[in-house]
C-alpha positions in Angstrom: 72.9 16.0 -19.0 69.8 18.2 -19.4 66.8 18.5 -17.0 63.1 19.0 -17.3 60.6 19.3 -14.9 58.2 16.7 -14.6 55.1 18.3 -15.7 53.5 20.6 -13.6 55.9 19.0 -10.5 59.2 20.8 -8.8 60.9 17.5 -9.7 63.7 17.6 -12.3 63.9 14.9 -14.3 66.9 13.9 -16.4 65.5 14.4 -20.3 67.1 11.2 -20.7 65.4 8.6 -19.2 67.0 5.1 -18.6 64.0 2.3 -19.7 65.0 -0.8 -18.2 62.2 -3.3 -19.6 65.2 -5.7 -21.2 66.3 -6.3 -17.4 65.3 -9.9 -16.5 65.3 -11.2 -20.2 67.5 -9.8 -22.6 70.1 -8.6 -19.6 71.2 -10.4 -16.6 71.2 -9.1 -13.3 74.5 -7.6 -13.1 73.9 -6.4 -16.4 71.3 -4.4 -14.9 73.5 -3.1 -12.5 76.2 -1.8 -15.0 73.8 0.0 -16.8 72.1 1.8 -14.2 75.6 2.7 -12.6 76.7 4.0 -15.9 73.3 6.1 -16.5 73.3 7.6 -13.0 77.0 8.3 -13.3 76.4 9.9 -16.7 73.7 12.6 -14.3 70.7 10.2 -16.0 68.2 10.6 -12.5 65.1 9.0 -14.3 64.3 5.6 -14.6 61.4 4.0 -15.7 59.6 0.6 -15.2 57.0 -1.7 -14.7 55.0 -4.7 -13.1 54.5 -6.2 -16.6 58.2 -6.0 -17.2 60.5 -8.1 -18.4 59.1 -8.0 -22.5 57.7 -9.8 -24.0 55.7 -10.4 -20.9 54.8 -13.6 -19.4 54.5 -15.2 -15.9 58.2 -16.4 -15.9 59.9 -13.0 -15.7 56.9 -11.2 -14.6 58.0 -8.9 -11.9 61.8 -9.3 -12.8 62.8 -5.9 -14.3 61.4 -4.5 -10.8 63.1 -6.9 -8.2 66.8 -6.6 -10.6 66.3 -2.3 -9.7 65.2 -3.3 -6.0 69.0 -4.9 -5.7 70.6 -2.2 -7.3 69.0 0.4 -4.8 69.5 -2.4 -2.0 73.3 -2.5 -2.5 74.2 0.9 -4.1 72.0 3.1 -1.2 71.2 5.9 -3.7 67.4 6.2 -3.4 67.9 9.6 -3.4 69.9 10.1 -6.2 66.8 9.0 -8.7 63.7 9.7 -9.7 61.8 6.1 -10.1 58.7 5.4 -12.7 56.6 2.3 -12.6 53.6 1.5 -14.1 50.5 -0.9 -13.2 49.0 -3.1 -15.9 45.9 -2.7 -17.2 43.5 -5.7 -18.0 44.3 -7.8 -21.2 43.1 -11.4 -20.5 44.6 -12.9 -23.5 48.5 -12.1 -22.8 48.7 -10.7 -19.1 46.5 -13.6 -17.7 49.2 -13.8 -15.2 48.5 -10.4 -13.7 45.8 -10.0 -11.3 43.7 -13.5 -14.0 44.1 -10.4 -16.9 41.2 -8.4 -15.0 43.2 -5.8 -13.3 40.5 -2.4 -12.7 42.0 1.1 -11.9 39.8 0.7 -8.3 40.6 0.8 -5.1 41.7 -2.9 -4.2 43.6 -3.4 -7.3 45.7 -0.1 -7.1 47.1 -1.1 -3.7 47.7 -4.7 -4.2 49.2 -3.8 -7.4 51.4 -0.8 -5.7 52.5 -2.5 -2.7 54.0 -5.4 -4.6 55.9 -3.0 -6.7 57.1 -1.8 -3.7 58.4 -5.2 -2.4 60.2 -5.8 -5.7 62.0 -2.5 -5.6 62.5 -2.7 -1.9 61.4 1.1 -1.3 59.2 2.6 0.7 57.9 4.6 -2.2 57.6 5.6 -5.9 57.9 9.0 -7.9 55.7 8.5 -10.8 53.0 5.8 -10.6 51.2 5.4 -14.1 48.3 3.4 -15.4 50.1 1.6 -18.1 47.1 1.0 -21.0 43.6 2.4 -20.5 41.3 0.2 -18.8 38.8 0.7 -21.8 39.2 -0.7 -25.1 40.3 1.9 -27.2 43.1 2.4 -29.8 46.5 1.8 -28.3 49.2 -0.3 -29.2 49.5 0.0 -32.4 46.1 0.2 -33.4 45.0 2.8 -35.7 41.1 4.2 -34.9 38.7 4.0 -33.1 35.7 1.7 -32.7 33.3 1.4 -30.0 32.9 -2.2 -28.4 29.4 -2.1 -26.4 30.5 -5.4 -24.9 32.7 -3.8 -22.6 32.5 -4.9 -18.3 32.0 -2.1 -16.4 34.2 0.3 -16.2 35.9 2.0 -12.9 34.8 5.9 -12.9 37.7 7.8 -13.4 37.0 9.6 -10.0 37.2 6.1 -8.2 40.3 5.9 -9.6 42.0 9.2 -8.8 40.3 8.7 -5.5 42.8 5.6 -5.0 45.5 7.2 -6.1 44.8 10.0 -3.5 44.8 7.7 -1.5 48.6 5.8 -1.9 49.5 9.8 -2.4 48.4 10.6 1.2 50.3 6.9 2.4 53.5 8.4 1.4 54.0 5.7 -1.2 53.0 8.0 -4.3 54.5 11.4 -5.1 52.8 11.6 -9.0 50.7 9.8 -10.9 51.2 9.6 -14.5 49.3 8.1 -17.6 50.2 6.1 -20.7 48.9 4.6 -23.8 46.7 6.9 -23.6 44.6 8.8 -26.1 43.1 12.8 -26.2 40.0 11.8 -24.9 41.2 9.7 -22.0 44.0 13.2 -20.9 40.9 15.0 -20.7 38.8 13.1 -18.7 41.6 12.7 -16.1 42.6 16.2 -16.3 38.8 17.7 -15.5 38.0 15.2 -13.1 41.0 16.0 -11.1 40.2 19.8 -11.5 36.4 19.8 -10.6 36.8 17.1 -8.0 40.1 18.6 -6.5 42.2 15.2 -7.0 45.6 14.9 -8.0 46.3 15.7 -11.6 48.1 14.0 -13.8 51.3 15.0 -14.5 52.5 12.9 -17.2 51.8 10.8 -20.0 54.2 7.8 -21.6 52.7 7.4 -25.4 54.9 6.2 -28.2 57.1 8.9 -30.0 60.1 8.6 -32.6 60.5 9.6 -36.2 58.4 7.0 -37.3 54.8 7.8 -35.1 54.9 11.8 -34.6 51.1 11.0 -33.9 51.1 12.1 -30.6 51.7 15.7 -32.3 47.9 15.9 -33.4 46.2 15.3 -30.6 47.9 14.9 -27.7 51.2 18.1 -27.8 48.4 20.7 -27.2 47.0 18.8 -24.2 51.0 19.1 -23.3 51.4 22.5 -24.0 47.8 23.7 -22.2 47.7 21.3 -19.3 51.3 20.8 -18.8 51.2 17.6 -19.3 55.0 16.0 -20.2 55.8 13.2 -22.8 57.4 10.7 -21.8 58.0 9.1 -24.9 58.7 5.7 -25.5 60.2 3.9 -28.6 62.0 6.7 -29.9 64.3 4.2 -31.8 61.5 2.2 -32.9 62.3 -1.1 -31.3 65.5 -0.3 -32.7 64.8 0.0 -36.2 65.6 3.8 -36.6 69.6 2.5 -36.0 68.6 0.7 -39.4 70.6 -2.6 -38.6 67.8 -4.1 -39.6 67.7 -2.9 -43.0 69.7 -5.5 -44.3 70.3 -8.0 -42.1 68.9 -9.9 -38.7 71.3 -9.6 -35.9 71.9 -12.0 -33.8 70.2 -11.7 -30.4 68.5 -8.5 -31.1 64.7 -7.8 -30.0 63.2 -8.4 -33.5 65.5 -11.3 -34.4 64.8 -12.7 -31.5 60.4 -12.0 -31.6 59.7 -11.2 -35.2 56.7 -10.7 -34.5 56.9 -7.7 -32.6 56.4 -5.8 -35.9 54.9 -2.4 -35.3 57.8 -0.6 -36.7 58.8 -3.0 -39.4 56.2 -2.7 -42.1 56.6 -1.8 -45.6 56.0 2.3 -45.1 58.3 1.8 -42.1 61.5 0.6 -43.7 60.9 2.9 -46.2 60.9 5.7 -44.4 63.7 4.4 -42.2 66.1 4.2 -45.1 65.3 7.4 -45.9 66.4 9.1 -42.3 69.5 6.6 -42.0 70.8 7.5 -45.6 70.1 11.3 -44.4 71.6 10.7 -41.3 74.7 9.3 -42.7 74.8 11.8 -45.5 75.6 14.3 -42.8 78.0 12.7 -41.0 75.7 11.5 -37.9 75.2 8.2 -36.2 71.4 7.2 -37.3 70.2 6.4 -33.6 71.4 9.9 -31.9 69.7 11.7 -35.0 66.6 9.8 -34.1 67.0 10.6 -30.8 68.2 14.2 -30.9 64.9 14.7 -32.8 63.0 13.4 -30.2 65.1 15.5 -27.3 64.2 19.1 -29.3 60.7 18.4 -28.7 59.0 21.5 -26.4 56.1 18.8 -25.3 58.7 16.4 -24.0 59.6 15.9 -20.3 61.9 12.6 -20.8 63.0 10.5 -23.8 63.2 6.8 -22.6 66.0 5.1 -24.4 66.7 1.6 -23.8 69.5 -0.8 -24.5 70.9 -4.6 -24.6 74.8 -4.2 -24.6 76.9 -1.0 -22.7 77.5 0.2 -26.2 73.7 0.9 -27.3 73.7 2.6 -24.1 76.6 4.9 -23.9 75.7 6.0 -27.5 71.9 6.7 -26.7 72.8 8.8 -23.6 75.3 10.8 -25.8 73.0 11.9 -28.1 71.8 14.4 -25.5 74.3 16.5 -26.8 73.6 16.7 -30.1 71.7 19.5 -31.4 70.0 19.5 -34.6 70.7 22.6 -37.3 67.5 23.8 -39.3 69.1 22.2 -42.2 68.7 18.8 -40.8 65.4 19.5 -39.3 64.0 20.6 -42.6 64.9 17.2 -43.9 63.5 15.5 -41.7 60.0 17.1 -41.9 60.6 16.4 -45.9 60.3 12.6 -45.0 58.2 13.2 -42.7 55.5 14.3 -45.6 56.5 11.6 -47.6 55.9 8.4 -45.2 53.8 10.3 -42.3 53.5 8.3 -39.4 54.1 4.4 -41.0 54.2 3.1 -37.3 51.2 4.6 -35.6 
């Protein structure tokens, strides 16, 4: 395994990171288990989650990804041994009306309540990396490409009231870092000064969708990396799974897409385009389509962790591998030929 610090921290943090949002829907328990055994054992010391998970989110599993890692660290003991991300929900009436009546705010009241039952669930006394999954503002995340104001907005919390909250879990012990994600240029920046000129924890990370198929992070966000030290933690890098390209010509059974088609941010026309073009490449040179994708996304210099994810042992012994696949210039030319050709089809 390789390691990279996370952000500006002294933490070292496995570039691959284990996502665990299937645990509670797609995998079982002891499912959960197997995987995180295997991941740890493989020197994977990152995992990732959140209160929203499992996905797709709803009251039922709500919660469940957290309390299936809480009995893993209850009955393996190895606390230590990892580095552990979770994230609080943002507001969102419409589908996370089941969190805090959709209405969560980045204030005071919310962050603890929020925290706290995290903790429960994982049964630990504490978390690594705490991040604000969405923005609390309406702005263009998720999928959506560009920006437009909404004057209609409630009142937002300052983003000082909100570092001043997290401050305040830091100095309880039950913080180490805070993290950000889903988040755009402008929101880095205001996070980033206000922590400078207010003397507040900084953010040390952001979690933003990355893979072959949405590079878009590179034009806004990699020189916020590169100046602030801010790590990507980059999510998708498979694109749901498409960039393995077994949905090219079929629907397998029980996978994410067959299962919610209408999950279908990397499944447009531009998008299977492009992805037939990297598989074909991928295969043309002898390499398995997903560790290509993923390789890719491990050579970047803005990246702190690459969160893979995976439904069967399989998926997930092939994913970690592909930390050890480096990429010639050959290949990465090619890649940035496609690139040009379908740029960014999954934004």
């Amino acid at each position: 395994m390789k390691y990279n610090k996370l952000g500006n921290t002294d933490i070292d943090v496995s570039r691959i990171c284990l996502g665990t949002m299937t645990f509670g829907e797609q995998n079982s328990e002891q499912e959960g288990h197997q995987q995180l055994d295997y991941a740890v054992d493989q020197g994977v010391n990152f995992i990732d989650t959140a209160e929203l998970y499992a996905i797709p989110p709803k009251a039922e599993t709500y919660g469940a990804t957290e309390r299936v890692i809480g009995s893993w660290l209850k009955k393996r003991g190895r606390r230590d041994d990892i580095v552990l991300a979770s994230k609080m929900a943002g507001p969102g009436p419409d589908w996370v009306s089941h969190i805090r009546g959709g209405h969560s705010r980045f204030d005071s009241s919310h962050i603890r309540q929020a925290l706290d039952d995290s903790l429960h669930r994982l049964q630990t006394d504490y978390v690594d990396l705490y991040q604000l999954h969405w923005p609390e503002r309406k702005t263009n995340y998720f999928g959506k490409l560009g920006y437009q104001a909404d004057d209609s907005e409630a009142e937002l919390t300052p983003v000082y009231e909100t570092l001043q909250a997290l401050e305040k879990e830091i100095r309880a012990g039950k913080i180490r870092y805070i993290g950000l994600s889903n988040e755009t240029p402008w929101g880095m920046m205001q996070f980033l000064w206000t922590a400078r000129v207010l003397n507040l924890p900084a953010v040390a990370t952001v979690q933003n969708p990355y893979s072959l198929l949405n590079r878009t992070y590179e034009v806004g966000c990699a020189e916020i990396s590169h100046r602030e030290g801010v790590g990507l933690m980059a999510y998708s890098p498979l694109g749901f799974g498409v960039l393995s390209g077994k949905y090219l010509d079929a629907e397998p059974a029980g996978a994410r897409l067959t299962r919610w088609p209408h999950y279908a941010r990397y499944s447009n026309e531009q998008a299977v385009a492009a992805t037939r073009e990297y598989v074909a490449m991928a295969r043309r040179h002898q390499l398995d389509p997903s560790q290509m994708a993923l390789a890719f996304v491990n050579s970047r210099p803005f990246l702190t962790a690459n969160i893979i994810g995976a439904t069967d042992m399989q998926q997930l012994k092939n994913n970690i591998a592909s930390i050890e696949l480096e990429l010639s210039e050959e290949i990465l030319d090619e890649i940035e030929a496609i690139h040009r050709r379908h740029p960014n089809p999954s934004p």
